[in-house]
N, C-alpha and C positions, 0 to 999 in steps of 0.2 A: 686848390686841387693838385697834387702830386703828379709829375709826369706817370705817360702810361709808357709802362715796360714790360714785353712779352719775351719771355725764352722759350723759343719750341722747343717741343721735345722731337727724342729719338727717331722718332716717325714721320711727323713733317720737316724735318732736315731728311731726311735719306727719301721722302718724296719730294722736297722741294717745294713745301705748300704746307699751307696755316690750315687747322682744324678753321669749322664752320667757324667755330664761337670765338678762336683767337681772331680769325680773319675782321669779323664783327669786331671787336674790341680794337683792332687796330684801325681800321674802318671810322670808326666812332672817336678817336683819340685824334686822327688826320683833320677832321670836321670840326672839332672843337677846338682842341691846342694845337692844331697846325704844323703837329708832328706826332712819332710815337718810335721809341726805341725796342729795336728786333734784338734782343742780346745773341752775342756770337753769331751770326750768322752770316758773316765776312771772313773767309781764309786769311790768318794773317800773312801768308807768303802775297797774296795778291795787294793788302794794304802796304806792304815794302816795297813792289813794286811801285805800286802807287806815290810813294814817299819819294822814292829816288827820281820820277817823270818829271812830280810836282818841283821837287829842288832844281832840277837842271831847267825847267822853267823858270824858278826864278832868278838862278844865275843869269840865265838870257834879258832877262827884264830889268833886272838891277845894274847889269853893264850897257845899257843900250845906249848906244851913242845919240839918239834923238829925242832922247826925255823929254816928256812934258812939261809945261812951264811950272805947273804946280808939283810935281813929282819929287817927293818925299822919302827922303832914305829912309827902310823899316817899314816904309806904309806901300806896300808892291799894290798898283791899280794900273786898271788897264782904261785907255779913251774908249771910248765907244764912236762906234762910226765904220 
């Protein structure tokens, strides 16, 4: 089965909300395959912010002077705890 992909129209972007049936359909694609892509509907000015937080996080990670024992140049993880 082919990922589910929705692009709202003009209407539900300028309300901010999926028709009944896309909503359904997206609803229904989360339940099954455990995802479902919204097209466009991420400002790409907020995705660059996003890109620049995420990098300067991993500058932060990649030079930590207390690295984990298993810690992997290329492989950025974080311990849990």
């Amino acid at each position: 089965m082919p990922m589910v992909e929705i692009e709202p129209s003009a209407a539900e972007r300028s309300h901010s909300a999926l028709t009944t049936e896309n909503l359904r359909k997206a609803v229904d694609a989360v339940r099954t395959d455990g995802f479902v892509v919204l097209k466009d509907v991420v400002d790409p000015d907020h995705i660059d912010i996003l890109r620049e937080r995420v990098l300067q996080d991993v500058d932060r990670f990649v030079n930590r002077p207390d690295a984990p024992f298993n810690w992997n140049r290329g492989n950025v993880q974080q311990e849990l705890g």
